[in-house]
TIGUPA-237133 format. One line per 5 residues: number of its first residue (from 1); their letters; for each residue x, y, z of C-alpha. Coordinates in nm, 3 decimals. Example, Ala and Ser with C-alpha at 12.3 -4.5 7.8 and 13.67 -1.06 7.14 Angstrom:
2
1 = as = 1.230/-0.450/0.780 | 1.367/-0.106/0.714
// end
This chain:
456
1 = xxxxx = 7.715/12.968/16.529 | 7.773/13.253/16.323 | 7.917/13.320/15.918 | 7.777/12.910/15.834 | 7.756/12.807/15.491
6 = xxxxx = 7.535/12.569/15.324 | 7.781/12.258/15.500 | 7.817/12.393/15.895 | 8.150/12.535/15.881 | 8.175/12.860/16.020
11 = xxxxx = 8.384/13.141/15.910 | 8.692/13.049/16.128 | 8.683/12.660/15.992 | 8.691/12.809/15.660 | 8.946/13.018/15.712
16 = xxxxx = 9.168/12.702/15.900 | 9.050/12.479/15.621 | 9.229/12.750/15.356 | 9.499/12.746/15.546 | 9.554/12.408/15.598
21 = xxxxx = 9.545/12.413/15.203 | 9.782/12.624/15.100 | 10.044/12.485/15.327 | 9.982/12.147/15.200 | 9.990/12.303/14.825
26 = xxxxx = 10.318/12.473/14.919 | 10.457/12.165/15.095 | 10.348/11.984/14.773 | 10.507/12.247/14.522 | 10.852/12.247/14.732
31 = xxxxx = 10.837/11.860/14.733 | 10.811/11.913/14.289 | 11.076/12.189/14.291 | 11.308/11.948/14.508 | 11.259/11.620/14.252
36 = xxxxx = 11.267/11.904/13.957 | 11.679/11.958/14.059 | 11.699/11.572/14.022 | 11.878/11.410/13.703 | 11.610/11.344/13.480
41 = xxxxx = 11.631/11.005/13.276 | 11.680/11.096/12.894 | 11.372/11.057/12.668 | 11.362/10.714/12.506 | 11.268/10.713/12.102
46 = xxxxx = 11.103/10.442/11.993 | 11.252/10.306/11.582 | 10.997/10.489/11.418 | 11.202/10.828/11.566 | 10.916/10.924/11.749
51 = xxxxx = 10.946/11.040/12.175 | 10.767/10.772/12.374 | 10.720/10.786/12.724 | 10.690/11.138/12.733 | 10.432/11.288/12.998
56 = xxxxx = 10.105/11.440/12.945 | 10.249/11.745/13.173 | 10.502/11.839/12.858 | 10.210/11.884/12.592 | 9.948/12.022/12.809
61 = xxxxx = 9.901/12.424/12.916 | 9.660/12.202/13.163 | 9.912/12.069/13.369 | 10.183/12.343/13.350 | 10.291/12.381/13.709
66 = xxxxx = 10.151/12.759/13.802 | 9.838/12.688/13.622 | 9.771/12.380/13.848 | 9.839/12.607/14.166 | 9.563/12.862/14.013
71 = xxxxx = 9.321/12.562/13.994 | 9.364/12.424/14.345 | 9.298/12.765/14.538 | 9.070/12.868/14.304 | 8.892/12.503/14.400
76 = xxxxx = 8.922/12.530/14.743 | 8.776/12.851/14.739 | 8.457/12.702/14.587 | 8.430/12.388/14.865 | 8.472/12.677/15.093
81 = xxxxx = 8.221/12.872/14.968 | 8.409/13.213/14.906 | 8.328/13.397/14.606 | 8.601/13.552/14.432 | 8.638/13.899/14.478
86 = xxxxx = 8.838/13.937/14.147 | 8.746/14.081/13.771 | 8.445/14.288/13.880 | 8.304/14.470/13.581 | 8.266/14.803/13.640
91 = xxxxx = 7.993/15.024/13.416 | 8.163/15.342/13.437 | 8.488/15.556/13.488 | 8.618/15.441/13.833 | 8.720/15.743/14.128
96 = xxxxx = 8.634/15.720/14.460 | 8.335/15.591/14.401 | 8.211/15.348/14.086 | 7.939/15.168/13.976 | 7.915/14.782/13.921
101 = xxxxx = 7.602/14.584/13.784 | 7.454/14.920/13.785 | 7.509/14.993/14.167 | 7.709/15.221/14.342 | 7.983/15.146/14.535
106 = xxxxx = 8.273/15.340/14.740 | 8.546/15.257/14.593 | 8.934/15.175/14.695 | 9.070/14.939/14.365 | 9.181/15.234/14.146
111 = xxxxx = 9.470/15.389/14.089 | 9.301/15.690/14.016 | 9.475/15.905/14.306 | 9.403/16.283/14.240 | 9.045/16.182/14.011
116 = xxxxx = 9.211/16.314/13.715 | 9.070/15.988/13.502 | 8.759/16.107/13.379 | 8.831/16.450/13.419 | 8.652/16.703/13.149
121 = xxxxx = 8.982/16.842/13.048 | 9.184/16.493/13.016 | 8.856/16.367/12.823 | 8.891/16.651/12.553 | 9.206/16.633/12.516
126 = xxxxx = 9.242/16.254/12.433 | 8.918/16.311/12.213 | 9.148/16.609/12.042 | 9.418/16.332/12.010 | 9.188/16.093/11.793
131 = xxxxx = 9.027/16.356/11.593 | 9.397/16.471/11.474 | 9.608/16.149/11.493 | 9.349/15.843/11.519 | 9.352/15.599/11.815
136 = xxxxx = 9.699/15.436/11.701 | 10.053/15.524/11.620 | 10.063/15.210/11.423 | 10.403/15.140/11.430 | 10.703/15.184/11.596
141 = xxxxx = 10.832/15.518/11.661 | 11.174/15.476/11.476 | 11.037/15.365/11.139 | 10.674/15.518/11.125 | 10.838/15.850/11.287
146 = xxxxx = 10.712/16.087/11.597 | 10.340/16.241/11.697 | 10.389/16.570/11.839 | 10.217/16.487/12.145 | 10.430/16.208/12.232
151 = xxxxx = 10.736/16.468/12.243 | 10.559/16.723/12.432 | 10.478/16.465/12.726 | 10.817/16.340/12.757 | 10.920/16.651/12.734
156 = xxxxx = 10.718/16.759/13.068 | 10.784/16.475/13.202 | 11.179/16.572/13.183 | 11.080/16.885/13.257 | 10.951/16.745/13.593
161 = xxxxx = 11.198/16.536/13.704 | 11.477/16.849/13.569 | 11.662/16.630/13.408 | 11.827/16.609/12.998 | 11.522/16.369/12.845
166 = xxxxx = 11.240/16.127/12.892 | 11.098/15.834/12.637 | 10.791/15.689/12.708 | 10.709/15.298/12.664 | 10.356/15.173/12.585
171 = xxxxx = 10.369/14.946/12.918 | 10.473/15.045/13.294 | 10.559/14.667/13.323 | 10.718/14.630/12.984 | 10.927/14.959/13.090
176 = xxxxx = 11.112/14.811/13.410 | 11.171/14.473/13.195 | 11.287/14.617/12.885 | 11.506/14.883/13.060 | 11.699/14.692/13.330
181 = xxxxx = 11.699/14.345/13.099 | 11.900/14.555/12.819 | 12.110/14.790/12.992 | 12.261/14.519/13.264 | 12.417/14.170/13.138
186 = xxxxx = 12.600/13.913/13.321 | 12.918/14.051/13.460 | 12.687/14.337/13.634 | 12.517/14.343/13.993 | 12.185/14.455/14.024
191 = xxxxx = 12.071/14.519/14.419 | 11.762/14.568/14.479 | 11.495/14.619/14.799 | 11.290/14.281/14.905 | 10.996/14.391/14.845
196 = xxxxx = 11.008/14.563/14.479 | 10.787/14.514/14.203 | 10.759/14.209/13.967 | 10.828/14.413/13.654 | 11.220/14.456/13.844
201 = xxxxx = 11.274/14.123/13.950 | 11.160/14.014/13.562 | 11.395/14.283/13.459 | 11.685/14.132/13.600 | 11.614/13.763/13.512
206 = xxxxx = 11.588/13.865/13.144 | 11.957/14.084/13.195 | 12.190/13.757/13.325 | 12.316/14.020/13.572 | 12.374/13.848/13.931
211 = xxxxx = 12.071/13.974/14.187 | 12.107/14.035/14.561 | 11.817/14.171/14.761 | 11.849/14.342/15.078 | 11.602/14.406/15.338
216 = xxxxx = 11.309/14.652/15.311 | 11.433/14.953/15.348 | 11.763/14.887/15.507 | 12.003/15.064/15.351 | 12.260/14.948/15.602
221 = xxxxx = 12.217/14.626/15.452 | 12.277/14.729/15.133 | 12.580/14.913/15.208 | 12.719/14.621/15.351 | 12.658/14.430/15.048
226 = xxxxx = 12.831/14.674/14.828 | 13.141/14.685/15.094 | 13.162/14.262/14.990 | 13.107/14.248/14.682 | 13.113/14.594/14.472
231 = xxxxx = 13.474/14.523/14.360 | 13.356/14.196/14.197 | 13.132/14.347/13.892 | 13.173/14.580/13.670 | 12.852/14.803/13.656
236 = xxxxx = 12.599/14.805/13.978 | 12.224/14.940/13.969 | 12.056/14.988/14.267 | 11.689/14.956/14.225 | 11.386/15.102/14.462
241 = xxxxx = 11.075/15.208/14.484 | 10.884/15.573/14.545 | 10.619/15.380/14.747 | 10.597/15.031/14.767 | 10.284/14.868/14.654
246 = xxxxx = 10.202/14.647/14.954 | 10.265/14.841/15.233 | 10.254/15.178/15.133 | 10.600/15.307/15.266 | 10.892/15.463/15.109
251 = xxxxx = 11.257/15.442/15.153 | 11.534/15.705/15.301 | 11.594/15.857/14.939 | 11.928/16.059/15.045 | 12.086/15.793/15.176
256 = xxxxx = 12.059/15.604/14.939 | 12.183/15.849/14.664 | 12.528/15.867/14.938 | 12.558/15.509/14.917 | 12.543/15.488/14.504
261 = xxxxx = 12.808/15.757/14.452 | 12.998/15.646/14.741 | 13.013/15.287/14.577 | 12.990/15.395/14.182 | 12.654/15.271/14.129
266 = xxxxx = 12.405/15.337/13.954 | 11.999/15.399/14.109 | 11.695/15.356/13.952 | 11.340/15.492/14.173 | 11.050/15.309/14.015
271 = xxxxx = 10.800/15.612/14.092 | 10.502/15.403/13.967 | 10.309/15.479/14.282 | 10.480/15.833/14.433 | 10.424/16.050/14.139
276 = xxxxx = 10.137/16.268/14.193 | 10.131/16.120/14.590 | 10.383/16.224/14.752 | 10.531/16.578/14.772 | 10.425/16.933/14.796
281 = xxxxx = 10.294/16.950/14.445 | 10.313/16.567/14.393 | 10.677/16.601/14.202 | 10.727/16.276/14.408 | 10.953/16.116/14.706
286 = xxxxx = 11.239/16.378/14.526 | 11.030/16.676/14.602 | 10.948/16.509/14.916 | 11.330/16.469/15.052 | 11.467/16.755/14.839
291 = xxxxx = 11.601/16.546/14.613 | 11.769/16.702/14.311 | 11.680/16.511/14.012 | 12.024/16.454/13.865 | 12.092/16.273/14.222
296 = xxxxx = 11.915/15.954/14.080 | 12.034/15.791/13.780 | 11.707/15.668/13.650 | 11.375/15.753/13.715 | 11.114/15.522/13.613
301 = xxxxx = 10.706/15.577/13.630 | 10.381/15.471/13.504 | 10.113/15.701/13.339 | 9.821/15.488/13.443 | 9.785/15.574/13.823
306 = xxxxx = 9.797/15.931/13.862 | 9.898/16.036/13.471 | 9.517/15.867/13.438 | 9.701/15.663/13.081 | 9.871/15.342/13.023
311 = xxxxx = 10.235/15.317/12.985 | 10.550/15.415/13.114 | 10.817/15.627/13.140 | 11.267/15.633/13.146 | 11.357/16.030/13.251
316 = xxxxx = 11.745/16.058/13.328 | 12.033/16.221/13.121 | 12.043/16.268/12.749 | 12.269/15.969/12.702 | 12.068/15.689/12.845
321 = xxxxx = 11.770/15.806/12.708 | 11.903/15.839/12.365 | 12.039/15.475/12.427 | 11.695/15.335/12.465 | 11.490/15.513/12.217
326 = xxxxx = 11.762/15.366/11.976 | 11.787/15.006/12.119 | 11.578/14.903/12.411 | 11.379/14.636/12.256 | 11.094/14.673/12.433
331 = xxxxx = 11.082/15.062/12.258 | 11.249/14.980/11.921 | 11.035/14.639/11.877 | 10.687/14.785/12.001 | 10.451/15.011/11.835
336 = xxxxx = 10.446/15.370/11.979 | 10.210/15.507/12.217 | 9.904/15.580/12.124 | 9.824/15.963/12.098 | 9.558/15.929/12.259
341 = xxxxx = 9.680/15.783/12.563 | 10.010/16.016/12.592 | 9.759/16.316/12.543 | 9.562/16.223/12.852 | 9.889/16.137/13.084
346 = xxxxx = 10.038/16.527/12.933 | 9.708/16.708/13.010 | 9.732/16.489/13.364 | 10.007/16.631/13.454 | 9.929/17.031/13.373
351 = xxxxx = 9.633/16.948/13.631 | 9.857/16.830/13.909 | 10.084/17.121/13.848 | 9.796/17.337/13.822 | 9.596/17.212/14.078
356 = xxxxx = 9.844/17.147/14.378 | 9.524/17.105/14.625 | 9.439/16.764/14.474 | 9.789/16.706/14.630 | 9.713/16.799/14.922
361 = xxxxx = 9.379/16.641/15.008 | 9.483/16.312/14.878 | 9.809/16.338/15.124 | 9.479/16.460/15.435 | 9.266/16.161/15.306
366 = xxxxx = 9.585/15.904/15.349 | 9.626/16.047/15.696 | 9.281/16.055/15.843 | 9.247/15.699/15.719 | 9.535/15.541/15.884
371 = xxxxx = 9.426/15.728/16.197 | 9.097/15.603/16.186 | 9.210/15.233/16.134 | 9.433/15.271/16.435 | 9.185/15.436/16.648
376 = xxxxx = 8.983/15.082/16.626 | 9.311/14.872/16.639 | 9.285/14.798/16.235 | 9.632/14.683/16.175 | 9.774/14.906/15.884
381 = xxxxx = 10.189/14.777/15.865 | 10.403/15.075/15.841 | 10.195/15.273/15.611 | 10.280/15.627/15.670 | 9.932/15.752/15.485
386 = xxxxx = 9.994/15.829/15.178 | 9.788/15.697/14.848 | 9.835/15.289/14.977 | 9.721/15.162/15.259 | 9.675/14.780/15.378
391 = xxxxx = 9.457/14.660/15.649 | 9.667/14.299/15.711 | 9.439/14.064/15.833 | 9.626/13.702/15.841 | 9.509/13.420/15.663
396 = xxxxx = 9.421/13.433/15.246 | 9.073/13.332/15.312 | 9.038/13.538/15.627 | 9.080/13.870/15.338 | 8.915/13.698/15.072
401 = xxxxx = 8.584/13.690/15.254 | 8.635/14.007/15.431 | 8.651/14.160/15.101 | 8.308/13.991/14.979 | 8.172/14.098/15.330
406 = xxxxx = 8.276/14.491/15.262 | 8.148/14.427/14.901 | 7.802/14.353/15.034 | 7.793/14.667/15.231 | 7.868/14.939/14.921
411 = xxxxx = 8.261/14.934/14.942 | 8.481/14.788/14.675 | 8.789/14.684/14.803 | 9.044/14.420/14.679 | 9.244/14.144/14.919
416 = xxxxx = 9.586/14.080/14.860 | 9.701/13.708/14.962 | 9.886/13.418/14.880 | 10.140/13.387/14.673 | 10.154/13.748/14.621
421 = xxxxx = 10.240/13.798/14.956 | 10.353/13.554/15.228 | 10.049/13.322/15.385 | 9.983/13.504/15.724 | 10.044/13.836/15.549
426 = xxxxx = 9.706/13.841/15.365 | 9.601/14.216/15.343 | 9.293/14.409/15.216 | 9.477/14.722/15.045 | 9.281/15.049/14.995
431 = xxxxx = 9.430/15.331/14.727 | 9.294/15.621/14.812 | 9.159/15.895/14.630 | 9.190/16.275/14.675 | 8.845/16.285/14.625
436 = xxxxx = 8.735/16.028/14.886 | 8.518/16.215/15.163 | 8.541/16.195/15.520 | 8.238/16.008/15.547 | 8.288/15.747/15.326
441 = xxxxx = 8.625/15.733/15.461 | 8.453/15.688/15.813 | 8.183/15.480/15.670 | 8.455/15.218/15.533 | 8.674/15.214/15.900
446 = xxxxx = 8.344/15.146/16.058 | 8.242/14.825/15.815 | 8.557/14.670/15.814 | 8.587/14.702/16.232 | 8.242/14.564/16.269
451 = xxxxx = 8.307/14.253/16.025 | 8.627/14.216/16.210 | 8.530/14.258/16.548 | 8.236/13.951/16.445 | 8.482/13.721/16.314
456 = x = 8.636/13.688/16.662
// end
């Protein structure tokens, strides 16, 4: 028997074992969540006024709930023998190839889409940045005042989009929360695709609006919703992505623009993962439609996948950008963004405008990669071929020691499973890089069908 460990079990026990796990965890944490909605008895106090009888799972980070499902995959991943395929350290700047423990490996775990990270230009001009402003803004931008180069990205970045103004945020994830969680309270509706981002969903917990997803994609569904309940709230966002993150497809942009002005709603395009992907010159899914860019009410991005920063972006019209650079907490109540950083996402962005062939190989790469998959029957979802692709293999530890397998022959790839996606769903997913070959493209289809095809 093939794929044995140390104890006899070959690769397909392991990967029943795992499974048999994490539906026994999640028939375990259902069973919790169930007793959780139960009337609790109220805490006795003993004379002295202090709380007895109060459990060990109250005072303990320990036994906190999440943390305890962390432990028991992470556990049976060890009595399965499956190495985790997680915090890799890598010794250099990471592009379509990067090096780990001093060898080199092709790699697919960066968001580094057009190899502008590491680029001589974006280099000198966040080393320019420190030599004139330091490595901080040290404050926040209201009270310790503006950098120059902060303005002058935002200011191509409105420029881009052709719309009034931009303001930039120090975190892509902090941007979503910050932005939908102070501009929507309770007597709103926020409606928003299935499968969006975490950042959103936090977004809208932290508002108090109500939340109603509809299916991926289905703006049919949507509509419907609004034809029920529009008339019931007072302000409505509509929230979607450029590319999704999973599955690597986008949504029918013009319709949904009809169906926010036919309703009154507002719509918000996270463009974390379209910008610089999708397009003629990478402008994004707008450029790709022939969208203009007042037809969306809020675009949101990230600098740290194609901008080659960290941090995010708001670009709309003047008045709700002048509304959160004067009150969104998470811009008011967080230092600025480091000089450094916004000089590397502004130079970025000259090189994608400049250079409109990165574009364009990237978008070739994506395609010859999802042909290859399906030309040995690698199942890659709906993935059009742009800069995310999955290969969705089943089972969590099925992907887990795929990955480790692909690891072993030079290719650095990360799985996505359980609970990020649903159990069954379990996914290696590749970003590609406009500077990815066609060999090591070909190289990487022909590894992961040969560990597939002996795994069955």
């Amino acid at each position: 028997m093939t794929g044995k460990n140390p104890f006899g079990l070959s690769d397909g026990m392991k990967e029943q074992l795992a499974a048999e796990l994490l539906a026994r965890h999640a028939r375990k944490k259902e069973k919790k969540k169930a007793n959780a909605r139960l009337p609790k008895k109220p805490v006795r106090k003993s004379l002295s006024g202090r709380n007895d009888g109060i459990p060990d799972e109250f005072c303990r980070f320990d036994k906190f709930p999440n943390y305890e499902e962390i432990r028991v995959i992470e556990s049976g991943g060890k009595q399965l023998g499956i190495k985790s395929p997680f915090f890799k350290t890598h010794d250099q700047s990471a592009g379509a190839t990067t090096q780990i423990a001093g060898q080199e490996y092709i790699n697919f775990a960066s968001y580094n889409y057009l190899d502008l990270c590491g680029h001589p230009q974006v280099n000198q001009a966040a080393k320019d940045a420190i030599d004139r402003y330091g490595t901080s803004a040290s404050a926040s931008r209201m009270v310790s005042g503006e950098r120059a180069i902060q303005q002058e990205l935002e200011r191509s970045l409105a420029d881009l989009y052709e719309v009034d103004d931009c303001v930039a945020f120090v975190s892509g994830h902090a941007t979503n929360v910050t932005t939908i969680g102070y501009l929507f309270e309770k007597p709103d509706l926020i409606l928003h695709d299935a499968l969006v981002h975490n950042s959103i969903l936090q977004g809208i917990q932290l508002s108090g609006a109500r939340r109603m997803s509809f299916a991926h994609n289905d703006w049919e569904a949507l509509e419907t919703l609004l034809e029920q309940h529009r008339k019931d709230f007072e302000r409505v966002l509509i929230v979607v992505e450029g590319i999704y993150s999973m599955d690597g497809d986008f949504p029918d942009l013009p319709e949904f623009v009809r169906i926010k002005r036919q309703h009154k709603a507002f719509l918000m395009v996270d463009e974390a993962h379209s910008l610089g992907v999708m397009g003629a010159t990478g402008k994004g899914i707008r450029e790709h439609f022939g969208v203009a860019g007042k037809d969306v009410d809020i675009w949101m991005g990230t600098m740290s996948k194609t901008l080659s920063g960290c941090g995010g972006y708001i670009a709309g019209e003047q008045a709700l950008v002048h509304h959160l650079r004067i009150s969104a907490p998470g811009f008011l109540y967080s230092v600025g963004m480091s000089p450094t950083l916004a000089a590397a996402a502004n130079e970025s962005l000259k090189l994608m405008l400049a250079e409109p062939e990165r574009v364009k190989q990237l978008q070739a790469n994506g395609k010859r990669f999802v042909g290859l998959c399906q030309q040995v029957g690698i199942d890659t979802g709906v993935a059009p071929g742009f800069a995310v692709i999955p290969a969705i293999l089943g089972g969590s530890a099925r992907a887990g020691m795929v990955a480790n397998q692909m690891f072993d022959r030079g290719i650095n790839v990360q799985p996505i499973f359980y609970p990020a996606v649903e159990e069954g769903m379990a996914r290696l997913r590749f970003f590609i890089s406009s500077a990815h070959t066609e060999e090591q493209l070909r190289y990487t289809v022909d590894a992961l069908s040969e560990i597939l095809a002996a795994k069955k």
